[in-house]
Biotite code that builds the C-alpha atoms (Angstrom):
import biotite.structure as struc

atoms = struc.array([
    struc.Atom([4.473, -0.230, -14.232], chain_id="A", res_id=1, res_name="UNK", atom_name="CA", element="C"),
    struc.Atom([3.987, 3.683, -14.303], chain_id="A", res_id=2, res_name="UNK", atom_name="CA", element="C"),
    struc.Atom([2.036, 2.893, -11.037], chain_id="A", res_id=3, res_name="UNK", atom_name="CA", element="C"),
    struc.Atom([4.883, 3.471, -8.905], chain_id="A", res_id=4, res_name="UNK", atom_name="CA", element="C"),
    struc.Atom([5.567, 6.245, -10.228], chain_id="A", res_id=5, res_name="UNK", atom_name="CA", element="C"),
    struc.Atom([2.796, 7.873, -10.160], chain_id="A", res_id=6, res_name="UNK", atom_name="CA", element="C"),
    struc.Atom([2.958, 7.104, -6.208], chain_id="A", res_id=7, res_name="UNK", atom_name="CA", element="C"),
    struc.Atom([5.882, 8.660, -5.266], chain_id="A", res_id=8, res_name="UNK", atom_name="CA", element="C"),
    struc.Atom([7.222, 12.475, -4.933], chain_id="A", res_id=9, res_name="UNK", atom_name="CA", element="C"),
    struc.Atom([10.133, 14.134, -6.860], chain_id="A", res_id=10, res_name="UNK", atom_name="CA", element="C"),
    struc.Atom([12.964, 15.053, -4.398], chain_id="A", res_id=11, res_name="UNK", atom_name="CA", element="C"),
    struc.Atom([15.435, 17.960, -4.266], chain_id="A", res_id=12, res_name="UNK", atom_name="CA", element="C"),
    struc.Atom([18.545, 17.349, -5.488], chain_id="A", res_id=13, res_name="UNK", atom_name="CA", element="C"),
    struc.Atom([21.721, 17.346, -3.237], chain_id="A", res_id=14, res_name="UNK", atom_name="CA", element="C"),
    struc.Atom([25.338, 18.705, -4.343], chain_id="A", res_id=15, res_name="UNK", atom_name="CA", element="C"),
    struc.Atom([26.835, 16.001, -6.148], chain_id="A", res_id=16, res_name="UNK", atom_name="CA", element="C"),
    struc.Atom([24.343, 14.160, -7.351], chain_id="A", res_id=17, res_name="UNK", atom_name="CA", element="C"),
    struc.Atom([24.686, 12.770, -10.689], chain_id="A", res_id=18, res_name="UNK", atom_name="CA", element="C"),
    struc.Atom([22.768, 12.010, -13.713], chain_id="A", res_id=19, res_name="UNK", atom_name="CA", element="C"),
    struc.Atom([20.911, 8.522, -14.757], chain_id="A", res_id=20, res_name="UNK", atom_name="CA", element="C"),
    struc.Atom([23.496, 6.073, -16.530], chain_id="A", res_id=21, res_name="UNK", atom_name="CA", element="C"),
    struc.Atom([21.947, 5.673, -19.940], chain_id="A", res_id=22, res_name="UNK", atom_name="CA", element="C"),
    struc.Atom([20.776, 2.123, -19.026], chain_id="A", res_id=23, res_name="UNK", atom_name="CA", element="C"),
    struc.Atom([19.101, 3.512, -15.803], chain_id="A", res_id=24, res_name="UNK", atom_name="CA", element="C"),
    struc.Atom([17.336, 6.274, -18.054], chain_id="A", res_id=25, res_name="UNK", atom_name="CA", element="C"),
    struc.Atom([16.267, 3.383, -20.325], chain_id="A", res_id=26, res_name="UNK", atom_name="CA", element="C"),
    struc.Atom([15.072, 1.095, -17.895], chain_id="A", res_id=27, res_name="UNK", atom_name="CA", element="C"),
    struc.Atom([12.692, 4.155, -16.537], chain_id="A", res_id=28, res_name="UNK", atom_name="CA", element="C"),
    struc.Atom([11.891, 5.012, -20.172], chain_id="A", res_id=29, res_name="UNK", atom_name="CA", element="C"),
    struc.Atom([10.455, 1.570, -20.286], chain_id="A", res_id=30, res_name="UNK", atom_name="CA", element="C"),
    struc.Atom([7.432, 2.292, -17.889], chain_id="A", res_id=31, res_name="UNK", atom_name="CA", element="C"),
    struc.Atom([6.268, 5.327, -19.986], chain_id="A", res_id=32, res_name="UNK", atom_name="CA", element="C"),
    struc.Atom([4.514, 5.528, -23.425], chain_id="A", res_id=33, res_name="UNK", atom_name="CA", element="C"),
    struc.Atom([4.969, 7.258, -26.076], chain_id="A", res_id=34, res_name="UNK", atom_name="CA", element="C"),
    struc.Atom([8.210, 9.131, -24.421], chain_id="A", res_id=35, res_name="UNK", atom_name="CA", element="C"),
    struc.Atom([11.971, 9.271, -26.741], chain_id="A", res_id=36, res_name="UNK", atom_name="CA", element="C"),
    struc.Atom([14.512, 9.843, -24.924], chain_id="A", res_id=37, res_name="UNK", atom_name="CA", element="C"),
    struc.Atom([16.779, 13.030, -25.928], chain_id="A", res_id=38, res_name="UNK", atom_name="CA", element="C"),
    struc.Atom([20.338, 13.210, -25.246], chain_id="A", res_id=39, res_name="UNK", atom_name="CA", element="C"),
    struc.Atom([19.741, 14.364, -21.774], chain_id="A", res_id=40, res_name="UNK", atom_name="CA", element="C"),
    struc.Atom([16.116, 14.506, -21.551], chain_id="A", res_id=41, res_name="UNK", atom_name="CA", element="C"),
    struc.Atom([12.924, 13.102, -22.360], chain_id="A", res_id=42, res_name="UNK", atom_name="CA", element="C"),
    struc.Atom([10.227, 14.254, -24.293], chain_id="A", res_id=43, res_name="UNK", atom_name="CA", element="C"),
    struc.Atom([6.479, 13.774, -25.454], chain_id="A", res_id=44, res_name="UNK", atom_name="CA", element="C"),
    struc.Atom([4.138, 15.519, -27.819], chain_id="A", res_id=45, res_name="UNK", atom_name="CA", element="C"),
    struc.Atom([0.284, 15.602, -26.476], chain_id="A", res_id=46, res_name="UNK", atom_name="CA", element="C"),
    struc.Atom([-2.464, 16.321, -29.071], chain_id="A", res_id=47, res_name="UNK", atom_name="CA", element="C"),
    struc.Atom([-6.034, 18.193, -28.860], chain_id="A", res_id=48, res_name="UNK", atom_name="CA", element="C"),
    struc.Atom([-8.971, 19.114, -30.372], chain_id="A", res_id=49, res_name="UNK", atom_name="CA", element="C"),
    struc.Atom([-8.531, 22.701, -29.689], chain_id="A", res_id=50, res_name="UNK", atom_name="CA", element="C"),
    struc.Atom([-6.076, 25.486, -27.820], chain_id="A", res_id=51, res_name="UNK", atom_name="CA", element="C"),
    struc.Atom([-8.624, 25.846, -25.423], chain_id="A", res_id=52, res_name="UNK", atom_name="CA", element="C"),
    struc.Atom([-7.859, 22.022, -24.412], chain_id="A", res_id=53, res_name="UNK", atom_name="CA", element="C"),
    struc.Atom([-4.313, 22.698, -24.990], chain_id="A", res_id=54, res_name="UNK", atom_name="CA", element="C"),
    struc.Atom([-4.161, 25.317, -22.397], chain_id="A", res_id=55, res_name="UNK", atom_name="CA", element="C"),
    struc.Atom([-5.788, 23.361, -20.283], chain_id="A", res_id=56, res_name="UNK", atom_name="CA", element="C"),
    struc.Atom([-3.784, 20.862, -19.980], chain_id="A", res_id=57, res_name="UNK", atom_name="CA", element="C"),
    struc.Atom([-0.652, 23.626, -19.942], chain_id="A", res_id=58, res_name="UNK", atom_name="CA", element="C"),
    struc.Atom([-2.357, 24.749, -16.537], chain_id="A", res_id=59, res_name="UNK", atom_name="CA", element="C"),
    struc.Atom([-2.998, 21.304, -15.713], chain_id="A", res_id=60, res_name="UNK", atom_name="CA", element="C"),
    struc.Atom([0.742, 20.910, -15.328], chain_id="A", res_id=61, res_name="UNK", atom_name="CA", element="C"),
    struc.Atom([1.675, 24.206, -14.120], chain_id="A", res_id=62, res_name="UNK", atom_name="CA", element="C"),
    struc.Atom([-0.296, 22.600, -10.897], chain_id="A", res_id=63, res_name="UNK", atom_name="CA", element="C"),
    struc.Atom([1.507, 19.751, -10.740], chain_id="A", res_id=64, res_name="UNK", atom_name="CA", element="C"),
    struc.Atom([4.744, 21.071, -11.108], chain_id="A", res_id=65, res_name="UNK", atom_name="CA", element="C"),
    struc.Atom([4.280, 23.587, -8.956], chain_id="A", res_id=66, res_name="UNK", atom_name="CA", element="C"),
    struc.Atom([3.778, 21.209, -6.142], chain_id="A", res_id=67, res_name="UNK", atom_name="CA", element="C"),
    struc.Atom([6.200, 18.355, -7.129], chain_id="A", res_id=68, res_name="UNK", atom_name="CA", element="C"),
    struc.Atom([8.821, 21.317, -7.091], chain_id="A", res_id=69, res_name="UNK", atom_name="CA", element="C"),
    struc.Atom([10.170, 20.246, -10.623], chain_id="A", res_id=70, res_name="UNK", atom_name="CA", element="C"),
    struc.Atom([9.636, 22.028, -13.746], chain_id="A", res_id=71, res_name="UNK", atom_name="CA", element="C"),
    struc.Atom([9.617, 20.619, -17.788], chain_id="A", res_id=72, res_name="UNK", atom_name="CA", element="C"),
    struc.Atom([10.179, 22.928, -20.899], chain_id="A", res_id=73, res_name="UNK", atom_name="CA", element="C"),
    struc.Atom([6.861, 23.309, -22.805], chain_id="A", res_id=74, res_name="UNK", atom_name="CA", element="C"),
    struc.Atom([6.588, 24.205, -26.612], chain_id="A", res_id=75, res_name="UNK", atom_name="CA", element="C"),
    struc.Atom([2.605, 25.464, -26.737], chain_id="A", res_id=76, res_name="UNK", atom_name="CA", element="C"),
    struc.Atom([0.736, 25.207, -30.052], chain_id="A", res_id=77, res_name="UNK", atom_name="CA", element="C"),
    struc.Atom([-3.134, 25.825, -31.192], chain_id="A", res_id=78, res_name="UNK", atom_name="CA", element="C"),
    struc.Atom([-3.436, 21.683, -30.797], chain_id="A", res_id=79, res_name="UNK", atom_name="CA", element="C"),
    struc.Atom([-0.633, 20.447, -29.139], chain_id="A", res_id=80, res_name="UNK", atom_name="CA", element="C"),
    struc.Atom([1.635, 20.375, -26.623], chain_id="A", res_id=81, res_name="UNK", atom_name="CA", element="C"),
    struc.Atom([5.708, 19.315, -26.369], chain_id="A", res_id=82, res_name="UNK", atom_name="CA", element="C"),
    struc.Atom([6.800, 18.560, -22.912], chain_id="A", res_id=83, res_name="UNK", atom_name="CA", element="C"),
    struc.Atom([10.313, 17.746, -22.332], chain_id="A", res_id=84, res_name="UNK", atom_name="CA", element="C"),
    struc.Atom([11.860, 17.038, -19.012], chain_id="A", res_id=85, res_name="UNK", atom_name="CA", element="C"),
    struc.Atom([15.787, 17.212, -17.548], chain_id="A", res_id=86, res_name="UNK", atom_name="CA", element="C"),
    struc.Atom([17.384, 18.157, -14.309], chain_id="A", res_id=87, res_name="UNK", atom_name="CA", element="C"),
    struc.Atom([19.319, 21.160, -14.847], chain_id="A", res_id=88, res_name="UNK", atom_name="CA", element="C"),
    struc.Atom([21.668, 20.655, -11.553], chain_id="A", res_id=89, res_name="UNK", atom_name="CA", element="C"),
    struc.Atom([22.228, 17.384, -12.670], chain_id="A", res_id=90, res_name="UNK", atom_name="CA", element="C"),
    struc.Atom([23.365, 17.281, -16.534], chain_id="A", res_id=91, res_name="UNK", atom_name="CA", element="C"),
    struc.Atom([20.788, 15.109, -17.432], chain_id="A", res_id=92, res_name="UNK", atom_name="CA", element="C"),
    struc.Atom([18.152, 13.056, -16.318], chain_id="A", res_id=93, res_name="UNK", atom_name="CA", element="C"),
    struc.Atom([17.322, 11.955, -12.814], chain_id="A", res_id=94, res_name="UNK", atom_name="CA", element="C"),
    struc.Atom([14.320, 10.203, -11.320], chain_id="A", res_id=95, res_name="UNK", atom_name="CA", element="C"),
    struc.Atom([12.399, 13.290, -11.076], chain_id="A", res_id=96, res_name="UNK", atom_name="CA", element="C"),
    struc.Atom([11.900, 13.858, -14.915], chain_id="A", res_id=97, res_name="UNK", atom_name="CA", element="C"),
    struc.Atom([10.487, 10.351, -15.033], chain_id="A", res_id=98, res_name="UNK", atom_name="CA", element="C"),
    struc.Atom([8.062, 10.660, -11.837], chain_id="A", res_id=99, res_name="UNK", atom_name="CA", element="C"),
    struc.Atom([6.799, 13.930, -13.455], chain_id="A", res_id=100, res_name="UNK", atom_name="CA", element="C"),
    struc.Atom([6.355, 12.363, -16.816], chain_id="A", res_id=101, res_name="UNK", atom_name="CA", element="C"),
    struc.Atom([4.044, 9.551, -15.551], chain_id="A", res_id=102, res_name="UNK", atom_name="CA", element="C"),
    struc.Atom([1.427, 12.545, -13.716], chain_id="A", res_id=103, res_name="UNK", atom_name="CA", element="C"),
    struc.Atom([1.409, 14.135, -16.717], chain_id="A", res_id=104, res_name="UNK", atom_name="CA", element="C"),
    struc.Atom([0.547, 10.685, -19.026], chain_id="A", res_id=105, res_name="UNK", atom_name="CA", element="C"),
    struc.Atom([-2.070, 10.519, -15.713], chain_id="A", res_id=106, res_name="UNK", atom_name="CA", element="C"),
    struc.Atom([-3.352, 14.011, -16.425], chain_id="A", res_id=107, res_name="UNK", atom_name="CA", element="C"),
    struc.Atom([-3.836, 13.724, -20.074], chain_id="A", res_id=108, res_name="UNK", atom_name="CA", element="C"),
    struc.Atom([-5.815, 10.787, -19.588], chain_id="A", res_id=109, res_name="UNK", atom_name="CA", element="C"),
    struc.Atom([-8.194, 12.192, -16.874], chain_id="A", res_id=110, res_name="UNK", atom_name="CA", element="C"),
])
């Protein structure tokens, strides 16, 4: 299921666009592990042996980011990371957060 979302590319948002309905969000939330869903975001601690690892990972997704054109919040600890994704012109969540959220599942596995 988080196969087709790994596949596809986050796109810009256009004036007037609107958040996910909750069951839309929900639906998405269904394809990803280990993600809660916030009020208007979603969000997922990542564990590691080390900060070394940690950053790693941290730069990992600066990368990805970077060229998906859609940035999460990150809380950065010795062992552990928080990502937590929401679309800021939007009010919530949008289809973005959940594409981004699935690459970085992908990159935490690699």
């Amino acid at each position: 299921m988080t196969a087709d979302l790994l596949l596809r590319h986050c796109q810009a948002c256009k004036t007037g666009d609107t958040a996910l309905s909750a069951s839309a969000a929900s639906e998405l939330l269904q394809r990803l592990e280990g993600w809660t869903l916030q009020e208007k975001s979603i969000r997922k601690t990542f564990a590691f042996k080390d900060y070394y690892q940690t950053i790693a990972f941290v730069n990992a997704i600066a990368w990805m980011t970077h060229r998906e054109d859609h940035h999460p919040d990150l809380q950065v600890g010795y062992n552990r990371c928080t990502v937590e994704y929401s679309t800021h012109s939007v009010g919530g969540l949008s289809e973005n957060d959940f594409i981004c959220a699935a690459k970085v599942d992908a990159l935490y596995q690699s």
